[in-house]
C-alpha positions as CSV (number, residue, x, y, z in Angstrom):
1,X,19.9,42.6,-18.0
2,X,19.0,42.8,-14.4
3,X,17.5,39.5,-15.2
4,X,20.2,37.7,-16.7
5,X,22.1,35.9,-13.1
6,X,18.6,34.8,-11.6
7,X,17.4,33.3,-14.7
8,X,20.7,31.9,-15.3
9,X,20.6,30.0,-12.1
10,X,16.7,29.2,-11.7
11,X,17.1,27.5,-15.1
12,X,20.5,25.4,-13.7
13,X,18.6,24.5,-10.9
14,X,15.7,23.1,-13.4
15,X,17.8,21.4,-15.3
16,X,19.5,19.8,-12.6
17,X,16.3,18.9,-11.0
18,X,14.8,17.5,-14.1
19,X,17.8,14.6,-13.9
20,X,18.3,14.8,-10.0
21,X,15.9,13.6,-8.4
22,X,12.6,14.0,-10.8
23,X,14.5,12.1,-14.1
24,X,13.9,8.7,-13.6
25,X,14.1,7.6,-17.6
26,X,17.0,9.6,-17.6
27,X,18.7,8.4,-14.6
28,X,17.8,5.4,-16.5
29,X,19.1,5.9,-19.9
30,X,22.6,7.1,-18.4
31,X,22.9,4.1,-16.3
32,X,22.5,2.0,-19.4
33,X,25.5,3.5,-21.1
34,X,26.9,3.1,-17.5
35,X,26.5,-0.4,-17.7
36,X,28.0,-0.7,-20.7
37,X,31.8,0.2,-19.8
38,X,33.7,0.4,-16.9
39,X,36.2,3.3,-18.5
40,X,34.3,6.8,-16.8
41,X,35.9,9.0,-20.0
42,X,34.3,7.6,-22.6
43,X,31.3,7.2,-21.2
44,X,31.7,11.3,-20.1
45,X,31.9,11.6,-23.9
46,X,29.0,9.9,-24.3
47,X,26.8,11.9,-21.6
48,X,28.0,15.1,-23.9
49,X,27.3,13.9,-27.0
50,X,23.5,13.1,-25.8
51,X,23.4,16.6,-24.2
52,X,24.5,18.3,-26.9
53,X,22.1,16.8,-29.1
54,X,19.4,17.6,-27.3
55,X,20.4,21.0,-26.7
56,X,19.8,21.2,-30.4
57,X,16.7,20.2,-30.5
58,X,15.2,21.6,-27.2
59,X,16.2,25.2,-28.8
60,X,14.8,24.3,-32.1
61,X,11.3,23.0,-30.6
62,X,11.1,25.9,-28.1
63,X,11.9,28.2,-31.2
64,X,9.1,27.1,-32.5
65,X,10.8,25.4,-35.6
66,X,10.1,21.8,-34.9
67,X,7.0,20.4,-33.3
68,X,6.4,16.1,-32.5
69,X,3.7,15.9,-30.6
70,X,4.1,14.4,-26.9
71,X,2.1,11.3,-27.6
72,X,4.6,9.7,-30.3
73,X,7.9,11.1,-28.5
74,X,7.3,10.1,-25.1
75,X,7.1,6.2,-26.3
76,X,10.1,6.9,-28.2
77,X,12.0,7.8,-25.2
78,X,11.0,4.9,-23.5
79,X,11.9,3.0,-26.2
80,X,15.5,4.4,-26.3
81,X,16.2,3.4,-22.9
82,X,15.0,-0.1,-23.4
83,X,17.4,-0.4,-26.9
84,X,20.4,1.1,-24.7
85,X,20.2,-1.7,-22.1
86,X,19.8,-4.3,-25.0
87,X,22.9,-3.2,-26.5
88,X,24.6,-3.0,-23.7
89,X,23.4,-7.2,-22.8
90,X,24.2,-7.2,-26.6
91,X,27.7,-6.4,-25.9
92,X,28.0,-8.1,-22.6
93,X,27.0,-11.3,-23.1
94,X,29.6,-11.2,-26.5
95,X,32.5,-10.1,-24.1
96,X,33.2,-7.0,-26.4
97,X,33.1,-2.8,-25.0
98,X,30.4,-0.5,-26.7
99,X,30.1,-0.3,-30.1
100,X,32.8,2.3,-32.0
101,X,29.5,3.7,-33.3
102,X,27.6,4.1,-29.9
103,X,28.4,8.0,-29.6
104,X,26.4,8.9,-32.6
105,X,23.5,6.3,-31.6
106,X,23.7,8.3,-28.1
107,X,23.6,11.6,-30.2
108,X,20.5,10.3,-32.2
109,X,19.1,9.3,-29.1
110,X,19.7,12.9,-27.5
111,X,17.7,14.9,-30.5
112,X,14.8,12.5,-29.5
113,X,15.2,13.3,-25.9
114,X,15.7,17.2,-26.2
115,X,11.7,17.1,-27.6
116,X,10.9,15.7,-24.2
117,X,13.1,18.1,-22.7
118,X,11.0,20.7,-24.6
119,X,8.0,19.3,-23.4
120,X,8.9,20.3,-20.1
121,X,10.4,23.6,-20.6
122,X,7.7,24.8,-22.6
123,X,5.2,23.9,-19.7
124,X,7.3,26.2,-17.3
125,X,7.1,29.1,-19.8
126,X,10.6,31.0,-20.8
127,X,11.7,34.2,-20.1
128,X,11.4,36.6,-23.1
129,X,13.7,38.5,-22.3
130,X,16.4,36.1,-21.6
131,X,15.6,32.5,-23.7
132,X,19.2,31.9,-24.6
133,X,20.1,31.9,-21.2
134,X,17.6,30.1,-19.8
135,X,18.0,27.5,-22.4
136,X,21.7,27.4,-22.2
137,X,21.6,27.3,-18.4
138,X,18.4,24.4,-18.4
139,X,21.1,22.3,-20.7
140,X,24.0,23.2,-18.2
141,X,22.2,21.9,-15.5
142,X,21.0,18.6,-17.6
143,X,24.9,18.4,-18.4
144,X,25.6,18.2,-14.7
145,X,22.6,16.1,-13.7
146,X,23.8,13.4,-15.9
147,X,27.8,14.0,-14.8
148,X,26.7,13.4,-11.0
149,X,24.7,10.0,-12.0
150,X,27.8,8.7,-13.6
151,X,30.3,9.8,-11.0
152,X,27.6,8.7,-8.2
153,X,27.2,5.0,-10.1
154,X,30.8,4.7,-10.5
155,X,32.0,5.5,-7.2
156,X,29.4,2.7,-6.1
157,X,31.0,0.3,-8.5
158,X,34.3,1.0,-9.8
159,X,35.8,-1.2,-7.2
160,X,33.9,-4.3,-8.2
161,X,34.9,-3.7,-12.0
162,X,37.2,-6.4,-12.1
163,X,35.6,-8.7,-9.6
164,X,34.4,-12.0,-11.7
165,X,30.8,-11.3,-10.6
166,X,30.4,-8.0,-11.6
167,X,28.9,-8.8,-15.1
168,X,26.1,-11.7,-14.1
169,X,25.4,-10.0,-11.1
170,X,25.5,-6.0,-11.8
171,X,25.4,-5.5,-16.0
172,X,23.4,-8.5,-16.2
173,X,20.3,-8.1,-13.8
174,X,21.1,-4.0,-14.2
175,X,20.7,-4.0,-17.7
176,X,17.8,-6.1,-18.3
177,X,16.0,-4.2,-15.6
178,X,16.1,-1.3,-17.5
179,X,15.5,-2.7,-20.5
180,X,11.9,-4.0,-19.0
181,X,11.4,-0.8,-17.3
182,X,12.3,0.9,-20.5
183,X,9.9,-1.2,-22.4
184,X,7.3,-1.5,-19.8
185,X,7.0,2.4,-20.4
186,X,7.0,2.2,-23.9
187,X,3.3,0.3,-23.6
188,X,1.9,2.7,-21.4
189,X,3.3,5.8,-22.9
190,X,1.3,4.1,-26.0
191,X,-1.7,3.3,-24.1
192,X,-2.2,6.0,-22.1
């Protein structure tokens, strides 16, 4: 038990960390949904759907009970983040918010995610003696990674949310540049 508290907040700190300031796709993938709305709630909702999904299947692969290797879900990652920004241009360009259906997409693309989370975690090494806790506290710190690129995007933008610009010139450029980063990985995630 002795432990419990360090690994409980070495494994924050990771999971933190792996958003803030090494997650680039991540940082990514949230500032698609991002672009997507301008109300902060749902997309809060949205950000804890995702983690929640791959909180499922971060335990499961580090469990041992589900194996995809690196090479087919690191393109599939990519690929997520390039499909968020499209919806969100999708949506954009037809004047309409997200998609009633866009939490369970998020969640689908979380389980994908939480293999790459694995990935990680798994490199690291867990603690025997204390897996839930690491696991629970790496998913924490993810949770709050994610939170603080929201609230950091949105206190950056909210103020221009109803400006007539906002769209071509933030969602517009925004999401498309992800979309080609996103993509742009995809390829070399293949290739490489």
């Amino acid at each position: 038990m002795t432990d419990f508290w360090p690994t409980v907040g070495d494994y924050l700190i990771l999971g933190f960390e792996h958003i803030l300031p090494r997650g680039l796709d991540h940082i990514l993938f949230i500032l698609g949904l991002f672009l997507s709305t301008t109300r902060l709630m749902p997309l809060i909702w949205q950000v804890t759907a995702f983690t929640l999904a791959h909180s499922l299947t971060l335990a499961l692969a580090v469990l041992g009970l589900v194996t995809v290797p690196a090479h087919i879900v690191e393109p599939l990652i990519a690929l997520s983040i390039a499909a968020v920004a499209a919806e969100t241009l999708w949506q954009h360009s037809r004047g309409r918010p997200p998609s009633r259906w866009r939490p369970v997409i998020v969640f689908a693309f979380g389980l994908l995610h939480g293999l790459g989370f694995a990935g990680v975690l798994m490199e690291l090494g867990l603690p025997t003696g204390a897996l839930a806790a690491a696991l629970a506290s790496f998913n924490i710190g993810v949770e709050l990674g994610q939170i603080a690129v929201l609230l950091i995007a949105w206190a950056l933008l909210h103020r221009f949310f109803a400006r007539p610009w906002y769209g071509r010139a933030v969602v517009v450029p925004g999401a498309a540049l992800i979309g080609a980063t996103g993509l742009y990985w995809t390829v070399e995630r293949i290739l490489g």
